[in-house]
Structures are given as C-alpha cells and as structure tokens.
N, C-alpha and C positions, 0 to 999 in steps of 0.2 A: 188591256192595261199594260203599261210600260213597266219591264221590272226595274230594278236595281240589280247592276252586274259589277263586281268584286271579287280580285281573286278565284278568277275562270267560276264563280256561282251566281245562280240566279235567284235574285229572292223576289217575291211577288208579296207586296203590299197592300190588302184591298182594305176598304174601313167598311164600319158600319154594319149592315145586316148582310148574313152568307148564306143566302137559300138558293131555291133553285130556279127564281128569277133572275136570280145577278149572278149567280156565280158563274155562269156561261161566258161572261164578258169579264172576268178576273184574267183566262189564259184561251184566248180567242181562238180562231182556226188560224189565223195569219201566224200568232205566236207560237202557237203548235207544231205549223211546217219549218216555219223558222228555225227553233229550237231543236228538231230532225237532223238537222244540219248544221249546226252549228258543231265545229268539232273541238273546239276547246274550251268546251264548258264541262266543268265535274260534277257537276249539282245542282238539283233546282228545289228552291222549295217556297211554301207557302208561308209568309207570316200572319200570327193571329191577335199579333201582339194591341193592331187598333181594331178589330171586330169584335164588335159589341154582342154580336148573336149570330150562332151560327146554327145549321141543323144537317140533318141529316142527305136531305136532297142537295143541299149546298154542297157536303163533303163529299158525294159521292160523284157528282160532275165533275168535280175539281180533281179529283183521282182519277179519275177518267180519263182527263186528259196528261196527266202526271203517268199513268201505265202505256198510255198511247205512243210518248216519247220515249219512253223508257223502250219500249217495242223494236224502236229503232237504234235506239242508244243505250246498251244494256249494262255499257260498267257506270252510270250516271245511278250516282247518289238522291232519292227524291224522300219528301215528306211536307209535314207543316213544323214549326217555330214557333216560340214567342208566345206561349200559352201560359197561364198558373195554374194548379192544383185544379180549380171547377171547371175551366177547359179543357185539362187533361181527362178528368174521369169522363167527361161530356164525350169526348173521343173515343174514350175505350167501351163506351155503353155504345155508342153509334156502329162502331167494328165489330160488337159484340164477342169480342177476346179471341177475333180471328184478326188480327193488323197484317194489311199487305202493301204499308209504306213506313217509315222512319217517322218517329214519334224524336223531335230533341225541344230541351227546354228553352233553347237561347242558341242565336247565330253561332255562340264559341264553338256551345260544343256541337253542336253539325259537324264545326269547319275541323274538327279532330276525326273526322268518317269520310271525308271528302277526299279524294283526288289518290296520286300515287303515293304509299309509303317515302317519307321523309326521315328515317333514320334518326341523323345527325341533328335536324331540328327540332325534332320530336322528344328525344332521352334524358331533355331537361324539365321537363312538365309533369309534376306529381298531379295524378287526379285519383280521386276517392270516388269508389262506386256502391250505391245501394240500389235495391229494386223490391217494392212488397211481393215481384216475380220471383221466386227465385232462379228460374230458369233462364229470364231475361237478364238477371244482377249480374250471372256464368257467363253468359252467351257477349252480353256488352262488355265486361272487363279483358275476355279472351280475345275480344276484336281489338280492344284498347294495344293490350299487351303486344300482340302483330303486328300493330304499326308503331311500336317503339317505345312506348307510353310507360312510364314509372307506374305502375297499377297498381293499389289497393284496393280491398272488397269490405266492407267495412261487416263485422259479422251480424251488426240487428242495428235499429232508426238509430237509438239511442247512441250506438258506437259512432255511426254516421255524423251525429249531430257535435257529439263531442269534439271529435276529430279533422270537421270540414274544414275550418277555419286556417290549417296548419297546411294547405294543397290549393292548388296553382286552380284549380276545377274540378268542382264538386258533381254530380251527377245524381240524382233520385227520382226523377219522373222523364225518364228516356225510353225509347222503344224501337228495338232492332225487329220490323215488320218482315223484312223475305226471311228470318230464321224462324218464323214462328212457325206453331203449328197449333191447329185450334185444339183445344184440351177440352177433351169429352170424358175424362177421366184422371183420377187419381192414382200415384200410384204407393204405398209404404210396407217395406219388406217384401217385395215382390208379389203385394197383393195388390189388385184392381179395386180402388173406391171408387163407387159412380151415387152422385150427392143426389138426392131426387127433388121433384117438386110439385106442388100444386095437386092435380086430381089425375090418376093413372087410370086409363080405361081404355076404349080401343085406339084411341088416335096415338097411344103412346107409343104404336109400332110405328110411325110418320116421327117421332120424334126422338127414337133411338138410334142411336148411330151400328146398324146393324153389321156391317161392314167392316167396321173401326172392331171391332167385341170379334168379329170372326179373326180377324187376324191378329190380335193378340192372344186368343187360346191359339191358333197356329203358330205364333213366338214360340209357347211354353208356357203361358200364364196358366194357373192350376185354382186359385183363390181368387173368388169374386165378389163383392161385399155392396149391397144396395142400401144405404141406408137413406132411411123413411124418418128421418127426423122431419123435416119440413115438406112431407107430405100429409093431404086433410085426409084422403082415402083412395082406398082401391075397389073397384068391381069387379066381377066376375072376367070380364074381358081385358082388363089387366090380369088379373089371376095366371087365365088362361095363356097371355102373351109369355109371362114367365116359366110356364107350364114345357112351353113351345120353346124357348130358351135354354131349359135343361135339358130338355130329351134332345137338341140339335148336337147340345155339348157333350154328350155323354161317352164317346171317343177318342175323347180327351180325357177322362178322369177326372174334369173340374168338378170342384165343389162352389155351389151359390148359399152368398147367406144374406137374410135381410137383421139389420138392426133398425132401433129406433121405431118398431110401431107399437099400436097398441090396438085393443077391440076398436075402437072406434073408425081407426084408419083401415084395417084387416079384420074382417069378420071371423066368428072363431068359426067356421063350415068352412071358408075360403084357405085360411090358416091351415088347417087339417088336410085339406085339398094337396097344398103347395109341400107339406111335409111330407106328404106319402109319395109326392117325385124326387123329394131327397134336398129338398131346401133346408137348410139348418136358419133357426132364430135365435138371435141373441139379446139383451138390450139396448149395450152401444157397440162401439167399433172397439175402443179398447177393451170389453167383455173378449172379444175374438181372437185378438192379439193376446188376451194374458191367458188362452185356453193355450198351453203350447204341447199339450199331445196332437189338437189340429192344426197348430202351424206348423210342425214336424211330418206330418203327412202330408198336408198338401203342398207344402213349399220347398222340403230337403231337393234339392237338384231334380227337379221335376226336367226328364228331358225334352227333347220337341218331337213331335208326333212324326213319323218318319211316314216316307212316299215313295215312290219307285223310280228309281234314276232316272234322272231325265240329263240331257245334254244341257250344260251352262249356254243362253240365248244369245243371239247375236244385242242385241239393246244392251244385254247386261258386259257384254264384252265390248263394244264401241263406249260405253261411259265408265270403264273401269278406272281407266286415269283419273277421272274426277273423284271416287270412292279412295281411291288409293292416298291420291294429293292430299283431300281434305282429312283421310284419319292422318298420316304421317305427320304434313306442313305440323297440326294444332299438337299433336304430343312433342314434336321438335320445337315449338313456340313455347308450350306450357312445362317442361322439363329444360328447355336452356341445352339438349343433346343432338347431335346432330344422328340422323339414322342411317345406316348402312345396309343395303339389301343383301340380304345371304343368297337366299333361293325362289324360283316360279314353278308352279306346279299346277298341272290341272289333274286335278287328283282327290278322294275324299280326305276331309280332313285329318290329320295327323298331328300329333305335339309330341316334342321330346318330355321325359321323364324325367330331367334335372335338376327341375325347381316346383318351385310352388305358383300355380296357377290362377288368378281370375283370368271370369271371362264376362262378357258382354251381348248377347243377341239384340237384333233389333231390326224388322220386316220393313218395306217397301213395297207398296201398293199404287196401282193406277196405272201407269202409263207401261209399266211395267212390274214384277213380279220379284224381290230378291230378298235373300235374307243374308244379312251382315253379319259373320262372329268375329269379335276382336277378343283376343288374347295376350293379358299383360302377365309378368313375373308379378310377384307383388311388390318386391323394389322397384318395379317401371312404374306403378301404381302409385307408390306413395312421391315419384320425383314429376311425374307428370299432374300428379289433383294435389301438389302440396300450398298451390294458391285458394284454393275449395274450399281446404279444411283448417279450422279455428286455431291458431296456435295454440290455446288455451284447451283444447279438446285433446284428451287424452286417445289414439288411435290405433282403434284396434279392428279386426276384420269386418265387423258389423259395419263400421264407419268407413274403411274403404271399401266395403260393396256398396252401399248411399254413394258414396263419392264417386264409385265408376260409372254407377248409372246416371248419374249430372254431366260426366266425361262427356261420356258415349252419346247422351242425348244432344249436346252441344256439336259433337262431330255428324251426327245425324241431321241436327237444322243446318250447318255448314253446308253437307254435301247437297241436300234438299234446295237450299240456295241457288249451289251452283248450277244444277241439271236445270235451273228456273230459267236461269243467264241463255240457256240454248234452249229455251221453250221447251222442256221437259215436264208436266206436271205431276208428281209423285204426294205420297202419303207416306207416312211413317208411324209407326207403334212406339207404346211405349218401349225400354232398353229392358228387356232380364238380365238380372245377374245370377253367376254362379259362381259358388266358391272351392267346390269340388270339379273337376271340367271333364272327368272321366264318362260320367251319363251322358255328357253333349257332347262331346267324339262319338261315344258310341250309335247317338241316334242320326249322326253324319255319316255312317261307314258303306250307305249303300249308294249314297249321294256321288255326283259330279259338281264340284266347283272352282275352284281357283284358291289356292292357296300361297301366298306370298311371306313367306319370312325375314323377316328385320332383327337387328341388334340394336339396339341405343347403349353405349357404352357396354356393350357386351352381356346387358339383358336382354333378354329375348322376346320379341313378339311377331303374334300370329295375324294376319289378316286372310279372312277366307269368307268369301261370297259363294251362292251359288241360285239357282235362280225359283228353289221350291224350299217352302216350311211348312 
C-alpha cells in the first residue's frame, strides 16, 4: 500500500477489514526495506480512521512490521491513528494493558510526539491532558512539557470536559506505548494490591507473575493484599500456592492478607489452613487500611533486605548516563531548575543531615539487575511534582509521598524506554517510598554503588544505583 507522506511522516491508510489476510499487504516487505532507509522520516503510523473491523491478527502483523523498522530506525515515532472511543478500548483489550506502540487519537496530536523538539514553535500551544491511566495522564503531559508544550493535567473527566474547549488540543484517549509497563499490580500507601479472578487452583502458579512479586519484596515491599472480590473459589492447590508464597517471603517480614472472600469462595478448613502460615483476613481493602496499628508495622520505613557487597556491574556502569540523563533531564523539565553536579562517588550510600528527606526505590530486572534510590529535599519535591498535584489539594506529606511515587514511576518508564532505544530489555517494580530515609541508608551501608550528587537551586539531591536489592 502507498502511504501518504507529510511533514517527514508516514501515514498508512488501509480501509475496510484488518485481519490477518490483508493486513500483510497494508505495509509490504518492499515498504518495510524502504522505510529502513529512508532517513528523513520521523514517524510512521497506521490510520483507522476508514477501517471498519479490525482484530487481533491484523494488529499484530501490522506491528510487526512497525517494530521491524523501528529495529532499524530507533528514534522513529510509530503507532495507529484516527480511532474513537470503541476502537480505542478494542486496542487496549487486543495489547491486553501491555502497549508497545503509540496509541494517538488524530494525526494532530501524533505530530506534537514527532520529530526534533521545536521550542519556539511549540510555547504557543495550550493542550489539556486526561487519561483514565493515571500513570499514562503523568507520563503524556511530562513528554508534552519537554518539548515545549503549555501543559495542563486536568485533575478528573469532568474537569477535562469543562475546560477542553478553552486549549489549542485536547488529549483523553492517547497512549505513550515504549513507557509502559504491564501492571500486574496495584500499588496504595506502599501497599501491593493484586485484584484476582475467576477460579484459583493449580494453574494459577502459570498465571502469577512470580518474578514481578520477588522483586518487589526485594524493593522493600512489606504489605501484600489479594483481594477475592471477584473470585468464585479457591481449592486446596491454590490454598497450597499461597502457602508456598508465604513461607518463600518470610525473610522479608511481609505480611499477606486476603480481603473480599467468603465460605463459599474459601472453605472454612482451607481458611484455617492459610491462617496458621500467618495470612491475615479481612473483609475489604479499606478494612486493612483503617486497621492502623497494621499499617504501622508493616509499612513505617520498612527497609530493603540487605546482601553481601558485591561490586557495581559492568552493564550497570556502561548504561549509567542513561539512568542519570533520564532522572536529571525530567526534574530539570518538571521544576523549570537547572541541576548542578556536586560530587561522584562509588561508595555505599550516604546523605547529609541538613534537611528533610524523601526518598524513592525502584528495581530493575532482566537484562540486568539494579536498584535505583532517588533522594529529594522535600522543597525539590514539591517544585519538581508541583504539576501532579491539585491546586485545590491541600499538601501535605501523605500526598508528596503519592506524588513521588508517580515521579519516580515516570523517570522509571523514561529510562526503561531509553535502555529499549539500544536494544536493552529490562523490567521494573513498582517505586517505594520513604519518608524517614535513615532505615534505607542504613540497609545500603554494606553495599557498592554509585552515588552521584546534585543541587537544583541549592536543594539537594541524591542519585545512587547499585547493582543488588
């Protein structure tokens, strides 16, 4: 198929049905090597704007060849276009809330993600952002704002709806795919929600992200919370799987609790089972949260489980620029300060005693092994998330630790991005916060890692990687 080419992008216009008869001859092999080559193109994308049905085997060739280019041409912009509201969710049920291309709803806003930062033409364009994501609503506005963009975040639909009309380009069913990361988990006051479903038995060891759960108690996660609202039942070998669950964690100190069942989902023998390994039951999720002699135990500055020094890796020192770039560049973006390095250190962590500290964890799995701590003042905190948070919201530390962990998540799909750009494929955890940072110094103090210090206007922050948690 011949595209349409404008302003160095390519849009590809198929009509009709998009399966996985036709979709092969949408973006051909000829078009494919072509596009390889071609070196002043910024963007390619798909429109959907005249297909009438598309499905799953359609969208997945068509990406196919859309990652195959990108393979070659890594700072290219790609996705689909041109979709309303039942094409979009069609989309996000087909990726199943893993997207690893650019979701936009109309050629404009594409061409606002496209090509090199334009500064001077860019500072006159109000655009309003929502997303029923909230991590996507972050992640799109903070890209907005980097390349120049008047930014607004509109804080719920309603605000959105009121307010669209008043901005140059509205934004609500958008999708920044290389930040994502598939969400196997919730996370509220640094507790793990994992939502369940359907009938729990032995295949739900095949369906647990066993891997993702290991490295989040290795962050520091301490509160685990299953809840069984929209589960029919559990058997003895689900029983069993969670059995096998606690005694793995038990070196950690987590505490698991299921909300949401009843006899019929949990047998009362099974029940009894699961409590004498030390499962706590509640009936919802806010039951859990209003007990606050156990969110004081499990959650006050729970530190991270310490290991035997090991030397900072070579992988983790060849992609340190990237880690560095991407937290600096987005709080020099998101605060309007430019940052000044103090000092480099390969050395266990250390913080001066002068102010008042958050801080931020958050793990690195796959390709390699690392664990991130960012350390702001809490005046870096409130000029760096002061886009985040409501004007209308009265801010106080409960709501800058929320707000750092939305930070930190976003500097996290950032860098996760970038290590993508040079064929690196990593994982990431959810972000802990802390509000006291004395326990997380101390459970760093036998550690090797890199520690880097910054000022932004002469607050202080810490950047320290190193390559075990």
């Amino acid at each position: 198929m011949k595209p349409l080419i404008k302003h160095k992008t390519v849009i590809f216009q198929p009509q009709g049905f998009l399966d996985g008869n036709n979709a092969p001859f949408v973006i051909d092999h000829n078009e494919t090597e072509f596009l390889k080559n071609k070196k002043d193109i910024e963007g390619i994308f798909v429109s959907l704007k005249k297909v009438i049905f598309f499905n799953k085997n359609g969208i997945d060739v068509i990406l196919k060849r859309l990652l195959e280019i990108v393979g070659v041409r890594k700072n290219l912009t790609i996705g689909f276009v041109d979709y309303d509201d039942r094409k979009f969710e069609t989309l996000l049920k087909i990726f199943n809330d893993s997207v690893n291309c650019n979701l936009f709803e109309n050629q404009q806003i594409a061409s606002l993600f496209v090509g090199e930062i334009k500064e001077d033409e860019n500072k006159n364009k109000k655009v309003i952002v929502y997303n029923d994501n909230n991590e996507q609503k972050n992640i799109i506005a903070v890209e907005l704002i980097e390349r120049g963009y008047s930014t607004v975040i509109a804080k719920d639909k309603k605000d959105f709806l009121e307010k669209k009309e008043n901005f140059d380009i509205a934004i609500e069913k958008s999708y920044l795919g290389l930040y994502n990361q598939k969400v196997v988990a919730k996370i509220k006051d640094n507790a793990i929600i994992y939502i369940l479903r359907n009938f729990i038995d032995s295949e739900f060891k095949n369906i647990f992200d066993l891997n993702y759960h290991q490295n989040l108690l290795r962050v520091g996660f301490k509160l685990f919370i299953f809840d069984f609202s929209h589960v029919s039942s559990m058997n003895i070998h689900g029983a069993n799987f969670f059995t096998k669950l606690v005694t793995a964690a038990a070196e950690y100190n987590a505490t698991f609790v299921i909300t949401g069942s009843n006899e019929k989902k949990i047998t009362k023998q099974l029940r009894e089972n699961l409590e004498v390994v030390g499962i706590l039951f509640y009936d919802t999720i806010d039951d859990v949260f209003a007990d606050k002699e156990l969110i004081k135990e499990t959650m006050q500055n729970a530190p991270v489980i310490k290991k035997n020094s090991q030397s900072i890796t070579k992988e983790i020192v060849q992609n340190l620029p990237i880690f560095i770039e991407s937290a600096i560049h987005t709080i020099e973006v998101m605060s309007g300060i430019k940052a000044v390095k103090k000092s480099v250190k390969a050395k266990p962590l250390t913080v001066a005693k002068d102010k008042e500290y958050f801080a931020a964890t958050i793990g690195f799995y796959g390709y390699f092994e690392a664990l991130l701590i960012l350390i702001f003042s809490k005046e870096l905190i409130k000029e760096s998330c002061k886009l985040l948070i409501d004007e209308e919201e009265e801010i106080d530390d409960t709501l800058l630790l929320d707000t750092l962990g939305e930070f930190v998540n976003i500097i996290a799909g950032k860098t996760k991005a970038s290590l993508a750009k040079n064929n690196i494929n990593i994982n990431i955890t959810l972000p802990r916060t802390y509000q006291n940072i004395q326990s997380l110094v101390e459970s760093q103090k036998n550690k090797k890692g890199v520690e880097v210090e910054f000022e932004f206007d002469k607050e202080p922050f810490y950047f320290y990687i190193s390559n075990s948690y």
